[in-house]
C-alpha positions in Angstrom: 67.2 54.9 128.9 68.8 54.1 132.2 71.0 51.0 131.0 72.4 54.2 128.1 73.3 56.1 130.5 75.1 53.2 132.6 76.4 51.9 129.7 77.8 55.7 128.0 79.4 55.9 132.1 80.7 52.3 131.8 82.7 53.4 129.0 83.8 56.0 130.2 85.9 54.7 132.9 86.7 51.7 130.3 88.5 54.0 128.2 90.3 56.0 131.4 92.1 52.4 132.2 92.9 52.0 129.0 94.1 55.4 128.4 96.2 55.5 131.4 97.4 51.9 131.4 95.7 51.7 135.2 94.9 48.1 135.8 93.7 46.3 139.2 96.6 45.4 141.2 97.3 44.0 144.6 97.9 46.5 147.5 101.5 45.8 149.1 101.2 44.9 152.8 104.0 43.8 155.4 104.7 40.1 157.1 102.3 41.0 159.0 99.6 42.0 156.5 98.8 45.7 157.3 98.9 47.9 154.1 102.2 49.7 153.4 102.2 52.9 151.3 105.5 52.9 148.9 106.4 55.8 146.6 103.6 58.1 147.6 104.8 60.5 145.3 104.4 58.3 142.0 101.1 57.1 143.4 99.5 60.8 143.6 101.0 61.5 140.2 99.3 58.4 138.9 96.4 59.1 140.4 96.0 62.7 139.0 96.7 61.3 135.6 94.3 58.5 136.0 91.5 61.5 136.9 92.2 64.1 134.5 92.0 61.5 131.9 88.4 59.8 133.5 87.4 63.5 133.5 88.2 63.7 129.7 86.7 60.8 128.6 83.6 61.6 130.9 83.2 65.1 129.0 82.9 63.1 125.8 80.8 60.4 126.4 78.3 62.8 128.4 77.8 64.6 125.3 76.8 61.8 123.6 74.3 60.9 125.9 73.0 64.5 125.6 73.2 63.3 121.7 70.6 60.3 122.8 69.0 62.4 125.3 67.8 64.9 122.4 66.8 62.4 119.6 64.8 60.4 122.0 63.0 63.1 123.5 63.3 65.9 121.2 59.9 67.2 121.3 57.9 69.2 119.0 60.8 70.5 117.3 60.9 72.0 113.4 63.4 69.6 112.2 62.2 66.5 110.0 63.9 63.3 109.7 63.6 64.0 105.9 64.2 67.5 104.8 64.1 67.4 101.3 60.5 67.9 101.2 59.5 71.4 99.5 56.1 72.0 100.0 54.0 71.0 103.3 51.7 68.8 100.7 54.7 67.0 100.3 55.1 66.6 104.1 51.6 65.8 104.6 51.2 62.8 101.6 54.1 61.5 102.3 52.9 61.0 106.1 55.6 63.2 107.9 53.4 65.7 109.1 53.3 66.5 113.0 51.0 69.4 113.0 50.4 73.1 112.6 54.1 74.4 112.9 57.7 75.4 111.4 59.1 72.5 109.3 62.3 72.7 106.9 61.8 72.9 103.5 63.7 72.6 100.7 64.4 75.7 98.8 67.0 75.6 95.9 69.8 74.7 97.4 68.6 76.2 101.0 66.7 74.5 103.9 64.2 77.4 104.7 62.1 77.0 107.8 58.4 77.8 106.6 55.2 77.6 108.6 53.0 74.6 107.5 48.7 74.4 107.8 48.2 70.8 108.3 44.6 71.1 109.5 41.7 71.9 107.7 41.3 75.7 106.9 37.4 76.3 106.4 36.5 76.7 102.8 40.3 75.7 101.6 40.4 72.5 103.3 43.2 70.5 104.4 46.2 68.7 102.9 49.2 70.8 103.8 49.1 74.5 103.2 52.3 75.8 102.5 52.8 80.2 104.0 53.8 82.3 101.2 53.0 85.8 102.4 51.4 87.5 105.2 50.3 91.5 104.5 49.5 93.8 106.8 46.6 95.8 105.7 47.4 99.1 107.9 51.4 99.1 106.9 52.8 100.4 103.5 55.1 96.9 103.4 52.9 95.6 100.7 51.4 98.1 98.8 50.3 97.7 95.2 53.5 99.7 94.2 55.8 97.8 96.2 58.8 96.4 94.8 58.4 92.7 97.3 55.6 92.1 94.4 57.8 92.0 91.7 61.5 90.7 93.1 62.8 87.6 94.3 64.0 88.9 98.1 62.3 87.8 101.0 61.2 89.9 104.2 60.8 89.4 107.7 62.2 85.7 108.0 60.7 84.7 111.5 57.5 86.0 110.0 57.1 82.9 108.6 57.8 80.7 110.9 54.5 81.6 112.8 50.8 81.0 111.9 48.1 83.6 111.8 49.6 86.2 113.4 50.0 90.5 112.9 53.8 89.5 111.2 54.7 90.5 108.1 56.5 88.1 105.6 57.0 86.9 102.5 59.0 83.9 102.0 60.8 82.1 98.9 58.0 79.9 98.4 56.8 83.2 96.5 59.1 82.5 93.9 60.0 78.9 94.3 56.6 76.7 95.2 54.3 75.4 92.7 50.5 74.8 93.5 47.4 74.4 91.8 45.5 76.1 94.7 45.5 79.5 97.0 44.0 79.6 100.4 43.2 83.4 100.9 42.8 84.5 104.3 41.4 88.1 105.9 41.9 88.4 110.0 39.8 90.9 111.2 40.2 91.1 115.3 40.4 87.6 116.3 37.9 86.0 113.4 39.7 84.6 110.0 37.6 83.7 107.3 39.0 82.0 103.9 38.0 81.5 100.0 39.8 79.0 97.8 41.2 79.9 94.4 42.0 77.0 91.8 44.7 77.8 89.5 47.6 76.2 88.6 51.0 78.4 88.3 55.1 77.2 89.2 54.8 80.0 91.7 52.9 83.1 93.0 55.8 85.3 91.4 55.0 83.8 87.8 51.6 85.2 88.4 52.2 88.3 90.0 55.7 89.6 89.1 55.1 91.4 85.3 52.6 92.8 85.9 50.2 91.3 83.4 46.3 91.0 84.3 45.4 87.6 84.9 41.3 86.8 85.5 39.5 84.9 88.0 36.2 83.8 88.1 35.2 83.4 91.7 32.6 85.9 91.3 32.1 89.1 93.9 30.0 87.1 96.3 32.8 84.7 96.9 34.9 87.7 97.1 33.1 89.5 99.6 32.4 86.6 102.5 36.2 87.4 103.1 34.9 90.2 105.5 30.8 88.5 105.7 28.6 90.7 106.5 30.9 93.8 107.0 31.9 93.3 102.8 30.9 96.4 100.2 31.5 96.9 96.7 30.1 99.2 93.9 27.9 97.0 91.5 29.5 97.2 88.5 32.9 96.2 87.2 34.2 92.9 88.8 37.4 92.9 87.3 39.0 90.0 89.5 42.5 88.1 89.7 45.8 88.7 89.6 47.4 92.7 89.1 43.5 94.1 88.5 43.9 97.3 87.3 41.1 99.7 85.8 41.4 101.9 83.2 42.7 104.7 86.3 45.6 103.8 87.5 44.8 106.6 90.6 42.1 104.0 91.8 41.7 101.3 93.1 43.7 98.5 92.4 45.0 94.7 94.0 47.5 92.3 93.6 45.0 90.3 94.1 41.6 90.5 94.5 38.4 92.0 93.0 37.6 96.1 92.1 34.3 97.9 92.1 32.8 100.5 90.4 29.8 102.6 90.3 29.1 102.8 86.8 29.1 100.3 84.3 32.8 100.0 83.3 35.9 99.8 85.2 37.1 103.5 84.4 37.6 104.9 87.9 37.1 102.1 90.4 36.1 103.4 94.0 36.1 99.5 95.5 38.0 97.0 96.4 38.8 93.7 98.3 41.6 92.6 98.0 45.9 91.7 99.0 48.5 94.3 97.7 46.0 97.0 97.2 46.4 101.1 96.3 44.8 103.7 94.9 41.4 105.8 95.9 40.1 106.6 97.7 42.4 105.5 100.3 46.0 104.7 98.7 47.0 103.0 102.5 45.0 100.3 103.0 46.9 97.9 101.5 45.1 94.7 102.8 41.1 94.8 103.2 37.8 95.7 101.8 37.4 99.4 100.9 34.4 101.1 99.2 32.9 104.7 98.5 30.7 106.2 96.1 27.8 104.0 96.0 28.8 100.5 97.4 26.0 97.9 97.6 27.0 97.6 102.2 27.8 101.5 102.4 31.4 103.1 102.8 34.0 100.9 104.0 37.8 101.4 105.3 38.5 98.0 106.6 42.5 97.6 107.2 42.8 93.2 107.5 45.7 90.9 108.2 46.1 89.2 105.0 47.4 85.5 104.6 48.3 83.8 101.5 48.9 80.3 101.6 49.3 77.3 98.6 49.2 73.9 98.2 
């Protein structure tokens, strides 16, 4: 590093003599040898001239040894020496990957910073998990009704840039990423716990955006260790998957995720779990586990962090 720096300087006052024509020459002196000065005048304007242009030439070359100063010892910084990756699977196979964090990827013709789950994620694993959405279950941002379900506009950019966090996002990789799994995630204080969906789509949008009911079949005990031992849900019903909707539009309902009932049909559904939920008996819990009228773990309002990853 030191022999850059003294060769960038070097330069520098390489190019100042050459710039201002200054070359080494002999200082006059007398018969008798003592120094003379002789046109003092031109002297000090050649030496101004020779100093505004070292100063010049210095302000250049020191920003390129800021240049070498960054790429050597950039740190833990977002950018990748390849950025046309557009998934964090991508990053990951192809051996890029420098941890849980912010990398570019490539998004149409966009480079979109999106946060990337290198590490294992309990029941997901690992591999590269790419951030589509985070939903918080005590905010209306995400509600069944809401229009970010069913449009191609982002929200909340730095959102996701960050991990497992209390901020909202959703990203392009809604509508741009294809995956043939969904790590699901519910945060409830400081404990997270996941389930793994297999399914195959080009994006979360083609699933989601039209509305159409598309099943599941991880079953309601797979649904429910989303919130362990706290989980509840009416026995009967277990409609699961993608825009579950019973027969009531007025109750409960998800996105995604799995409703309840307490009679044998899904006609007025007072349960859920779920991401992107409405509907009774509580229309604002929009992220969570909630269950009256007869659940198997008694009433529930639980209000979760939601996280939605794929790979």
């Amino acid at each position: 590093m030191l022999s850059c720096v003294i060769a960038i300087v070097s330069a520098a006052v390489d190019d100042s003599n050459a710039s201002t024509g200054s070359s080494k020459t002999p200082v006059p002196t007398n018969k008798s040898g003592i120094p003379v000065i002789v046109n003092v005048n031109q002297d000090s304007r050649n030496i101004e001239k020779t100093i505004k242009s070292l100063e010049t030439t210095l302000e250049k070359n020191f920003q390129q040894l800021i240049s070498v100063i960054n790429s050597t010892f950039g740190g833990n910084r977002p950018e990748k020496p390849d950025s046309s990756f557009s998934s964090c699977k991508e990053i990951y196979v192809n051996h890029k990957s420098e941890g849980n964090k912010a990398y570019f990827l490539q998004m149409g013709s966009e480079k979109v910073l999106v946060y990337c789950h290198m590490t294992s994620l309990s029941a997901c694993g690992g591999g590269g998990w790419t951030l589509v959405m985070k939903t918080d279950g005590a905010k209306s941002t995400f509600r069944y009704d809401s229009k970010l379900w069913s449009n191609k506009i982002d929200f909340n950019f730095p959102g996701g840039k960050t991990g497992f966090d209390h901020h909202e996002t959703k990203l392009p990789t809604y509508w741009n990423t294809p995956f043939s799994k969904i790590c699901l995630g519910m945060k409830i204080g400081h404990q997270i716990k996941f389930i793994l969906i297999n399914q195959h789509a080009n994006s979360l949008y083609s699933l989601i955006a039209d509305g159409q009911y598309r099943a599941t079949s991880l079953g309601r005990n797979t649904w429910k260790t989303l919130f362990g031992s706290q989980a509840s849900l009416q026995p009967y019903c277990n409609k699961e998957g993608f825009n579950a909707v019973g027969s009531s539009a007025s109750n409960s309902k998800a996105r995604i995720g799995i409703l309840g009932n307490q009679q044998n049909d899904c006609s007025s559904c007072n349960s859920r779990i779920g991401f992107g939920t409405g509907g009774h008996p509580d229309d604002l819990n929009t992220s969570g586990n909630e269950a009256s009228d007869g659940p198997d773990n008694g009433d529930k309002n639980i209000k979760a962090m939601g996280y939605i990853l794929v790979q």
